[in-house]
N, C-alpha and C positions, 0 to 999 in steps of 0.2 A: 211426314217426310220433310215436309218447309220445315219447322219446327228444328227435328234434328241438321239440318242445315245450318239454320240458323247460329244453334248452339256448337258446328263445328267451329264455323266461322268466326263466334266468340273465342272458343277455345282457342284456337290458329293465334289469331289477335293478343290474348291475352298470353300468350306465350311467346311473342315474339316481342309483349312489351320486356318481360322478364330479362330475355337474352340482355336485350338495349340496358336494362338497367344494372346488370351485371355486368355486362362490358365496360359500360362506363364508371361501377364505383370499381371493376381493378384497376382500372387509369387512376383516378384519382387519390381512390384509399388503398390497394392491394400493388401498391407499386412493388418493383421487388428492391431486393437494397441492393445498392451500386459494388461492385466485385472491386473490393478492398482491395485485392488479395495482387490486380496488374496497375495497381495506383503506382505510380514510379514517385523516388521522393523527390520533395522540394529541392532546388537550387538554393542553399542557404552559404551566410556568410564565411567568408575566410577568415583566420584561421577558427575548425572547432570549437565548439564551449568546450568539451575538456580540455585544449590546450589551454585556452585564457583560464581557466580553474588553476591547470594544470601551476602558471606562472604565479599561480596566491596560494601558493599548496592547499590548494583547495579538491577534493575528491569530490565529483558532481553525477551521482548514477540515478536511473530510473527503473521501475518495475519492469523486467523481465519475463511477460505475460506468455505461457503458451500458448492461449488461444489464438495472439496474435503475431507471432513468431512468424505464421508462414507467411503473412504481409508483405512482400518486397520493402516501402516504404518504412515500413516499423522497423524489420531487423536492423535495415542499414542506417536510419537514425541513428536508435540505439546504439549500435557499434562504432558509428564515425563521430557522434557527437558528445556520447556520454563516457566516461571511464570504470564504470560500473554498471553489472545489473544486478538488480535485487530480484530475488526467487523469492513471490509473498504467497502467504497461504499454501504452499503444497509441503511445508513438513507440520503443517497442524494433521493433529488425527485425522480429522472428515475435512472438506471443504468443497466448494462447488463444483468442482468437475471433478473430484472422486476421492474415493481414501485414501491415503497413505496408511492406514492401520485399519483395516476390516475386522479382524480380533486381534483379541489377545497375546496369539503369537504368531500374527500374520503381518508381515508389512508388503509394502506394493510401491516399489517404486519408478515404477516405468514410465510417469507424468514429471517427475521428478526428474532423472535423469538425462529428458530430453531437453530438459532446459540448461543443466549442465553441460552438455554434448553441443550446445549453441553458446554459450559461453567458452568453453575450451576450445571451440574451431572458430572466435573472435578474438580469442586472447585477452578474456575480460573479468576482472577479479568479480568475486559471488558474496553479498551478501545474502544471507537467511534469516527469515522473519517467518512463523517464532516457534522456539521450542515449547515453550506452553504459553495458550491462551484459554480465561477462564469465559471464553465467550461460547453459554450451551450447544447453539445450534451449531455449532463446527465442531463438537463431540459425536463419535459415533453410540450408537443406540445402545451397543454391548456393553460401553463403560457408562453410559449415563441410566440405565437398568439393572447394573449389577449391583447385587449389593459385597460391596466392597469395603472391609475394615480399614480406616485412615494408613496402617500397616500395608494393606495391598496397594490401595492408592500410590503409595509412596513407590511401592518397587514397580508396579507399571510405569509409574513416570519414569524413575531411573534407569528401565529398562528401554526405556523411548528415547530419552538424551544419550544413553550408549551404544544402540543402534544406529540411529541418523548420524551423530557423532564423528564415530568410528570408520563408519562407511564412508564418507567424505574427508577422515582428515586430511588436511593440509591442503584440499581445496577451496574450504570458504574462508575468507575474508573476515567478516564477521559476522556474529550470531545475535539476531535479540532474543534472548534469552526468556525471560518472562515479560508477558506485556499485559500493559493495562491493568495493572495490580491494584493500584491504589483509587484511580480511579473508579473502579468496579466496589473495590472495598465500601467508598464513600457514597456509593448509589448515585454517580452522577449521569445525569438522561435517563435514570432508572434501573443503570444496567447490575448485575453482578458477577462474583468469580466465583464461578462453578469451583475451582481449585481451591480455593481462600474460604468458602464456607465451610470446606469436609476436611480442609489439611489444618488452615491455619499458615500464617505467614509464613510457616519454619520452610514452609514449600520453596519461597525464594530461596535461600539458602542454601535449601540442598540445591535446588536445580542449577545456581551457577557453579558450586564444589564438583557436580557431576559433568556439565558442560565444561568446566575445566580440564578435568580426565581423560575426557573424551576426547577433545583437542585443545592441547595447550597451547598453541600457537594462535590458536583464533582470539580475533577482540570479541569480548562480551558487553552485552549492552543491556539496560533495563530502562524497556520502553514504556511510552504513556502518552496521553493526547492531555491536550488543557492544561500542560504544564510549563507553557513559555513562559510563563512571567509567574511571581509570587501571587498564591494562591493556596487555597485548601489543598489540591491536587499536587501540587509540588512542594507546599512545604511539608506533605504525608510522605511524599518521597523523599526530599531532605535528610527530615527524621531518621527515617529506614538507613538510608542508606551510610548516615554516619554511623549510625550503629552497628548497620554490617561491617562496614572496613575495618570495624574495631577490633568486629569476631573474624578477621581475613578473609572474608567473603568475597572470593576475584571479580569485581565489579569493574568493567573496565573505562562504563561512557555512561552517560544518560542518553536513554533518546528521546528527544522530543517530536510526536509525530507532525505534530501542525499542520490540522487538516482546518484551514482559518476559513473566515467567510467576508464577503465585502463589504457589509454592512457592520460589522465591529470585530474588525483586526486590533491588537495588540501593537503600541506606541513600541517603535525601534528600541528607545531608552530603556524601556522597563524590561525588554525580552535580553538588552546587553545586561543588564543589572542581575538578571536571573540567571543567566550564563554564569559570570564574573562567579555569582554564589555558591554555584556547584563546583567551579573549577578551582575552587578554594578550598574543595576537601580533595583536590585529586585528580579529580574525571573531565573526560573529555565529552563535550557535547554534540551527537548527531542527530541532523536534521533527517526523520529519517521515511514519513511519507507524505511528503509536503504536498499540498494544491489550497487552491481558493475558491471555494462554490460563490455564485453568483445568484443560487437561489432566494428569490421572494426582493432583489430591489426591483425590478419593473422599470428600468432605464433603458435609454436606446442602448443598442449591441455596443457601438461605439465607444459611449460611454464606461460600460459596465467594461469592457475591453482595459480602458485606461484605469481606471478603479483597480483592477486584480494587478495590469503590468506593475504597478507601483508597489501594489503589497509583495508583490515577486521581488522586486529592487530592493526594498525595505530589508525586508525579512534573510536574502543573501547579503545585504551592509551591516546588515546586524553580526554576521556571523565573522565577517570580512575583520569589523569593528576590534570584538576581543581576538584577534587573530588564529592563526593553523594549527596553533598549539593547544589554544580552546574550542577549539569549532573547526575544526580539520575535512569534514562532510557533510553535503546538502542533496537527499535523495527525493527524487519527486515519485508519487506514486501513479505513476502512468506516462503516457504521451497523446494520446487523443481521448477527444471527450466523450467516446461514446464508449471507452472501455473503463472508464470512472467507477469504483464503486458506489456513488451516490444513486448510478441509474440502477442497481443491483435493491438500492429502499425504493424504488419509483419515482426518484425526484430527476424527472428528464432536463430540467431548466439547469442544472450545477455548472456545467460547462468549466469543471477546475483546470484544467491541465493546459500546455502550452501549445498545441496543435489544435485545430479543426479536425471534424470527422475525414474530410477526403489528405488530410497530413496540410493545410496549409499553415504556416506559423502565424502565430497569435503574439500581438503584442509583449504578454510575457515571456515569451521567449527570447525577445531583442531585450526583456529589461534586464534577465539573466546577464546577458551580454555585457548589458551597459554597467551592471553591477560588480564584472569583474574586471575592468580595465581603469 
């Protein structure tokens, strides 16, 4: 009877250490995360960055995220300060919050849509990024399991650029049409084109003939990352691309994504140099999902702070540099740093974009500023 006493008594004890220790790691580690959603925005400067863009005809938009649409802070950013949103990833096939093409002859555009329906009750022109990306895991299972003759290939694509297309004409703005082509092709970071290995370049081709049909009022863009300055990546694009216009391939801009990093950004001079290049056969160049990770220097916040604002400065003087007529738009991919696609690889330290998690502005947001007056 002592005995069992005893061992209540432990038991009592040793579960009341339990509670203790679980109460206190939800304090410390189970915090919950702060309600984004009644953050009211900052007080920021007068007038707008789109207006100051506005005065260097400069077009200055940012990613269009549903996720964070419902955000008070976010939508009204967006809308009061930027002149555009960009709608990324939801007319790829699959992407992270859901398909836009479940089969073959299913599409779904009700993720879609709601982002248009936020844009039209702002009054805010749409770009769309992208009609095809040869990046696997944003393909659904049905097209990357089928076995599909380079012939089928080809009329699902076309059947994909004249749906999305058509369903939207005369609402977007512009389209990047194929992205990361060349890049992918060259095995840069490892990566490849799903599209590029089974089609074969002719795939560009069609796909801007077909994106033209579809809406000929839209600019078309042929985007890529690692192509700001003269390099393997851009002068594959180069190549291409003089050769298309030759074949009248409506090629309308280059995009450059410039997803750059702190620790070895690209010299002003050589990204104007590579501008001047391309807008020597034609096209116009957009900037089209710009940020700066801060991943891996280990500086104070401060620091690294002023590090990025400048490459923000930089990088819109560059664009200011060859002027409106070559460089007419600079899109950023996001507004706060925790909706980054970097923290989407696990890299939580990137911190690219020009807000703080709770909307406060980040130095480069004022260099944006400083860079257009």
């Amino acid at each position: 009877m002592v005995l069992n006493l005893r061992k209540g008594k432990i038991s009592y004890i040793l579960l009341i250490s339990i509670i203790f220790i679980l109460a206190i790691g939800s304090i410390f580690f189970l915090r919950p995360e702060p309600n984004y959603s009644k953050i009211p925005p900052p007080e920021l400067p007068a007038p707008p960055l789109k207006e100051l863009a506005e005065r260097q005809n400069i077009q200055i938009g940012s990613f269009a995220a549903l996720k964070y649409l419902p955000e008070r802070a976010y939508s009204e950013i967006l809308s009061s300060e930027f002149e555009y949103a960009i709608i990324d990833g939801q007319p790829n096939w699959s992407f992270e919050d859901g398909d836009l093409r479940p089969g073959p002859q299913a599409f779904d555009f009700s993720r879609f849509d709601q982002v248009f329906a936020f844009a039209d009750d702002h009054d805010i022109p749409v770009r769309v990024q992208h009609y095809v990306w040869g990046e696997e895991k944003w393909l659904p299972e049905w097209l990357k399991s089928g076995s599909y003759s380079k012939e089928e290939l080809l009329d699902l694509l076309h059947d994909h650029i004249q749906t999305v297309g058509t369903r939207y004409k005369g609402k977007v703005r512009e389209y990047t049409v194929v992205n990361e082509a060349f890049s992918r092709k060259l095995g840069v970071n490892g990566l490849s084109d799903w599209w590029g290995d089974r089609i074969g370049e002719e795939y560009i081709d069609k796909s801007f003939r077909w994106a033209r049909q579809a809406d000929p009022d839209s600019i078309l863009i042929l985007n890529d990352f690692g192509n700001e300055t003269e390099n393997d990546v851009s002068n594959a694009m180069y190549d291409y691309v003089k050769g298309a216009l030759e074949r009248d391939v409506p090629i309308d801009a280059i995009g450059m994504q410039m997803h750059l990093s702190g620790d070895s950004s690209p010299k002003k001079e050589d990204v104007v140099k590579n501008m001047n290049r391309f807008a020597g056969l034609g096209l116009k160049i957009y900037i089209t999902e710009f940020d700066v990770t801060m991943t891996g220097l280990d500086k104070p916040k401060e620091e690294e702070n002023k590090i990025q604002a400048q490459i923000y400065y930089d990088m819109l003087s560059a664009c200011r540099e060859v002027g409106p007529e070559v460089c007419p738009n600079f899109g950023l991919l996001g507004l706060v740093d925790r909706q980054s696609w970097y923290n989407g690889l696990g890299i939580k330290d990137a911190n690219p974009l020009t807000f703080e998690d709770d909307y406060t502005p980040k130095p480069a947001f004022f260099a944006l500023r400083d860079a257009l007056k």
